[in-house]
C-alpha positions, 0 to 999 in steps of 0.5 A: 500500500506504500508504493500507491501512497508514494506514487501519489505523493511523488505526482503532486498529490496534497493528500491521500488516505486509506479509506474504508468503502462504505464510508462512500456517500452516494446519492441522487441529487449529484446527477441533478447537479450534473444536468442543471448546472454542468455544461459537460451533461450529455456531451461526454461518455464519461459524464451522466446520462453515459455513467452509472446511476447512484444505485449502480455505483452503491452496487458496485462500491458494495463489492470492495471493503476499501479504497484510496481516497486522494486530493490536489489542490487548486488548479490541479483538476486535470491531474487527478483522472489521469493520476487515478487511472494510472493508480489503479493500472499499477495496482492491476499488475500487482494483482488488485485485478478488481482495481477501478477509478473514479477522477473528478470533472469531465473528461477533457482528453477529446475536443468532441465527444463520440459519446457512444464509444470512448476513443481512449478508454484506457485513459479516463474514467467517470468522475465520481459525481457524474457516477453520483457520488456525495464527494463532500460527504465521502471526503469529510467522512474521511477527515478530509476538509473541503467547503464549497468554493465562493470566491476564485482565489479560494482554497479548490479541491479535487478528489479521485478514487480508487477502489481496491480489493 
């Protein structure tokens, strides 16, 4: 478990923590969120309606005892998908073959979407809101401190998600 902490640690990333998995809040109102007030609803395969519902989420977080919960501050938003894919990549050749992703925000690798197909599926993964997870509830079930944002200069923080078995 070590080397995955070392792994983030060494990209950047403020902090990481060993989290248990049902400490992980989903709920419906995050697609809500995701329709009326995300530019990215409907133009991506990673973002709802192409994700898993909350309740296919619960099923799958079900299946895991625990994850890495891990965070970057500020502008570094682009960093944690690309980051939590690579994360669990490792983990697979370790032998964590169920090892999934979540990252945070759209996926941006596309200038246009295909949305029926990924064209790079081994690159992104959904983020864990557009897959209805409570991102503050899971973070501050963790220790982790996180506000909503009310100015541009305040403290930004971006979370992903690997789950682990």
């Amino acid at each position: 478990m070590k080397k995955y902490f070392n792994f983030l640690y060494d990209a950047g990333v403020f902090r990481a923590e060993k989290i248990e998995a049902r400490s992980i809040v989903t709920a419906p109102w995050t697609n809500y969120k995701c329709r009326y007030g995300c530019d990215f609803y409907g133009k991506s395969c990673c973002c709802p309606p192409y994700t898993p519902t909350w309740q296919e989420t619960q099923e799958i977080i079900d299946c895991y005892e625990y994850g890495i919960l891990f965070n970057t501050r500020n502008d570094c938003d682009a960093a944690i998908t690309p980051l939590a894919v690579e994360l669990t990549r490792v983990a697979f050749l370790d032998g964590y073959y169920k090892a999934i992703a979540f990252g945070s925000g759209p996926c941006l690798i596309c200038k246009e979407c295909s949305v029926e197909y990924c064209r790079f599926p081994k690159k992104t993964v959904p983020s864990m809101e557009g897959c209805g997870i409570d991102v503050f509830s899971t973070a501050r079930n963790n220790g982790f401190k996180v506000e909503p944002v009310k100015e541009r200069a305040d403290q930004h923080n971006y979370f992903g998600l690997v789950l682990l078995e």
